[in-house]
N, C-alpha and C positions, 0 to 999 in steps of 0.2 A: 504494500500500500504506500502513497505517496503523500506527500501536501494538497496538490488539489484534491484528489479522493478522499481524505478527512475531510475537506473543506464541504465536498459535495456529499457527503457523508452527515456533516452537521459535528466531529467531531471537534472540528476548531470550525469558528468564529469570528468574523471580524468585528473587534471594536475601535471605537476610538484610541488614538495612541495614550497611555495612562501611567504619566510618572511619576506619581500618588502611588498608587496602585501598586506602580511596579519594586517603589521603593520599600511600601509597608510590607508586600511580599518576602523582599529580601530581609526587611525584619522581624518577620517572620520565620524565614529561615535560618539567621542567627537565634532566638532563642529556642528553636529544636534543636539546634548543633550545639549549643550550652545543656540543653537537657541530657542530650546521647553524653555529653560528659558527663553530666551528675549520675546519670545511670549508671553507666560503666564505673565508677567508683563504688555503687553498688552493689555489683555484679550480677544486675538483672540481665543478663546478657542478650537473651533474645527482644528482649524490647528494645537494646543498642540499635537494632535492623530496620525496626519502624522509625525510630526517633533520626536517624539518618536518612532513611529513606524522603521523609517527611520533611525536612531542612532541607535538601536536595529538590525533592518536588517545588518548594516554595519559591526555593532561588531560581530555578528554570522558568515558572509563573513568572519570575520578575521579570524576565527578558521577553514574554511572548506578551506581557503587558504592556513595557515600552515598543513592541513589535502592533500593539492594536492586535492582540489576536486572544480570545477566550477559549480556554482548553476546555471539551465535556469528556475526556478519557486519556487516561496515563501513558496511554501507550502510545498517544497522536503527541505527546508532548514530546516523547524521544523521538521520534520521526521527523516532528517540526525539529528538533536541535541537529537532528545528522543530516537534515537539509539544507539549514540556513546556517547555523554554527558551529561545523566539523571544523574549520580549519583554525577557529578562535578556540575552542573547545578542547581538539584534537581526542586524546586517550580519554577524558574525563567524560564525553557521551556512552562510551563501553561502559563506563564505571556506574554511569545513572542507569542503566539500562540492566545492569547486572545487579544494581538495589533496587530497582523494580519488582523484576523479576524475585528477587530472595525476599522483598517484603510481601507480595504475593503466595510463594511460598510459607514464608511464618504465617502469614495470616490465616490459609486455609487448607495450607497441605497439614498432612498426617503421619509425615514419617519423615522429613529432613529434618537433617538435626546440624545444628551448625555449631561451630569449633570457635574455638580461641583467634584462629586465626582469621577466621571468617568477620568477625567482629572488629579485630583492631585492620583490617581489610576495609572495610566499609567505613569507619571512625575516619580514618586517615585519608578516604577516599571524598567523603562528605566533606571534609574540611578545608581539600586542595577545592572542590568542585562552588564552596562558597565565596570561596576566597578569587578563585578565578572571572564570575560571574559581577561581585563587589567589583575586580577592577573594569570588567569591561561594560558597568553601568554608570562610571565615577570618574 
């Protein structure tokens, strides 16, 4: 599937361009990436997955907000980023795309079970992906 096929789809959206929007998004997605920290000091570990994933999602909203475009599915939002932001982005779209998929999996699978490594994976991954996003909003 493509950008115009979401679009024709109704998955994405156009709206007005929205640097409101786009910004509280990104603040948004800093305090889930402060939460995935307090977690992880907790060792709730599989909530690590969503609380990054969720910090990740926000800051990608930021850009398809200053982009004028409203996301209605997670998966048109990775699509719109390896369309329009692969080369700003580069590795870190694999990375959103592969905590998609794993918070997906926590969320509704019955049998993966994720590791130590899977966790400071994702932590580390959220962290380049906010911080990447922050400079090419600023």
């Amino acid at each position: 599937m493509n950008v115009n096929e979401l679009f024709e789809k109704r998955l994405l959206i156009k709206i007005p361009c929205d640097k409101e929007k786009s910004l509280k998004s990104l603040e948004t997605s800093k305090k889930h990436l402060n939460q995935a920290k307090e977690i992880k000091s907790l060792m709730y570990n599989d909530m690590i997955i969503l609380a990054c994933y969720t910090s990740m999602f926000h800051a990608a909203r930021a850009l398809l907000y200053k982009d004028g475009i409203q996301e209605k599915s997670h998966y048109a939002v990775y699509i719109y980023l390896k369309e329009n932001y692969s080369e700003a982005l580069g590795d870190l779209i694999f990375e959103f795309n592969a905590a998609r998929e794993q918070r997906q999996e926590g969320l509704y699978g019955l049998e993966y079970q994720f590791n130590e490594e899977d966790y400071e994976h994702i932590f580390l991954a959220a962290k380049r992906f906010y911080k990447k996003i922050n400079e090419l909003l600023h």
